[in-house]
C-alpha positions in Angstrom: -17.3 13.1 7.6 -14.1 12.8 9.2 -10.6 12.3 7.2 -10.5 8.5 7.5 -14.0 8.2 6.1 -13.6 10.1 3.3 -11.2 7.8 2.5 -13.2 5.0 2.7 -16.3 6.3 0.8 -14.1 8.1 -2.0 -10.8 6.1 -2.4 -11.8 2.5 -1.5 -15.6 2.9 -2.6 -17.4 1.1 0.8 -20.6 1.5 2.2 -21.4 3.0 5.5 -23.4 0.1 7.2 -26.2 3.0 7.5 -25.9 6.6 7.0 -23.0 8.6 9.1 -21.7 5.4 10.3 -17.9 4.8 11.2 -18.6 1.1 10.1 -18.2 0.3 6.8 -19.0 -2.6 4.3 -15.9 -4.2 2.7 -16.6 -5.9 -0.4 -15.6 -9.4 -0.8 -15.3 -13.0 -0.9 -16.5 -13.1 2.3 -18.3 -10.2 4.3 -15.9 -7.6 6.3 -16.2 -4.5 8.0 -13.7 -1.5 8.3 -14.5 0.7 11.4 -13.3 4.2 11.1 -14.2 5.9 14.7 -12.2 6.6 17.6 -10.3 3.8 18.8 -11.3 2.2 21.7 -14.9 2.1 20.9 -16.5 -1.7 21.8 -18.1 -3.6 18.5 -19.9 -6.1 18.9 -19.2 -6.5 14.9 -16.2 -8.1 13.9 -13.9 -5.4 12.1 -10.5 -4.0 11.4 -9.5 -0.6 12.2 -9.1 1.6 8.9 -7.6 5.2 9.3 -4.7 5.5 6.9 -4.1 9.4 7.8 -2.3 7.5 10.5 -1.5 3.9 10.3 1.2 3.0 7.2 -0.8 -0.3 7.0 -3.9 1.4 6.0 -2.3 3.5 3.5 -0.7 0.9 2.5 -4.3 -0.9 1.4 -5.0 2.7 -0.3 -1.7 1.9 -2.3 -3.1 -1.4 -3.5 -6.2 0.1 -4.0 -5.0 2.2 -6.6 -2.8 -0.2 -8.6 -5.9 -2.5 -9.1 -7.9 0.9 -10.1 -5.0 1.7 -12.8 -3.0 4.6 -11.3 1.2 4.3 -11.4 2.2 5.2 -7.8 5.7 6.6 -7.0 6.9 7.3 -3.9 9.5 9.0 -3.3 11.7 10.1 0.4 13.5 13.4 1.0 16.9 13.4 2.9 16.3 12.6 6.5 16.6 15.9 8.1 13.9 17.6 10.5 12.6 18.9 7.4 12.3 16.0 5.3 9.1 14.9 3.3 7.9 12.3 1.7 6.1 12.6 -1.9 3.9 10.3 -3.5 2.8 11.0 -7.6 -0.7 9.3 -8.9 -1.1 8.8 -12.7 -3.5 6.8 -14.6 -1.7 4.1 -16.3 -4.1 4.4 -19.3 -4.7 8.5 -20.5 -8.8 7.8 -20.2 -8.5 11.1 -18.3 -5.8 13.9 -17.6 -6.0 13.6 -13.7 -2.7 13.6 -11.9 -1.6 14.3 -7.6 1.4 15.0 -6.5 1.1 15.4 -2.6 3.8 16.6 -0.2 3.9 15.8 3.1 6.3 14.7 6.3 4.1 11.6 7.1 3.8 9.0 4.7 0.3 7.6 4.9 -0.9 11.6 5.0 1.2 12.1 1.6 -0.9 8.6 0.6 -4.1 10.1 1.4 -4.2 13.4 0.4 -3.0 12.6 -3.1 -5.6 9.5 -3.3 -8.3 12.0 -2.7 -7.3 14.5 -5.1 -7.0 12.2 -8.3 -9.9 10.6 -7.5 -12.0 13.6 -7.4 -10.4 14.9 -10.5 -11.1 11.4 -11.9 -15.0 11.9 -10.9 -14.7 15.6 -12.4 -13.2 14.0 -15.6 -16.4 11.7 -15.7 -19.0 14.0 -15.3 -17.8 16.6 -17.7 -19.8 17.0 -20.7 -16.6 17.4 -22.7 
């Protein structure tokens, strides 16, 4: 599963359209699809193009994604210099469990995703713990 997917089927919770697709089911009022391939590729399928490793627009739907799930997100720049970062912090807003990220990174949407990933997996951990 590439990067993009991942993000798709841990962060945002879609459905491949079938198994190792890069098209994926967007629920909604209405039906959508989120394509996560190489660009370029010709769909028939209506769709929008969802890798937010790259595109700040994507991410940016992560973001969203995770204020309606119940995380605090802060964002934060470093000075611009060659070797500036950026760093984003995910909390829960309510202690149901003790996951936290804090992700370094020099792009944005990578900083975005990478933390995304890790809270949510700590948040699945936290759920299927016996304690």
């Amino acid at each position: 599963m590439d990067k993009n997917a991942e993000v798709a089927a841990k962060v945002m919770g879609w459905t491949p359209v079938r198994p190792d697709s890069d098209l994926w089911i967007v629920p909604g009022d209405e039906e959508r699809f989120a394509y996560t391939g190489p660009k370029g590729r010709n769909l028939r399928t209506p769709h929008f193009d969802f890798r937010p490793w790259e595109d700040i627009e994507a991410a940016w739907m992560v973001v969203n994604h995770l204020r309606q799930e119940g995380f605090w997100v802060e964002i934060k720049a470093g000075p611009p210099q060659a070797t500036s970062f950026w760093s984003v912090r995910l909390s829960p807003a309510m202690v149901s469990f003790p996951a936290m990220a804090r992700k370094l990174s020099k792009s944005l949407p990578e900083a975005i995703c990478e933390a995304a990933l890790t809270v949510m997996s700590e948040r699945e951990q936290a759920r299927n713990s016996p304690y």
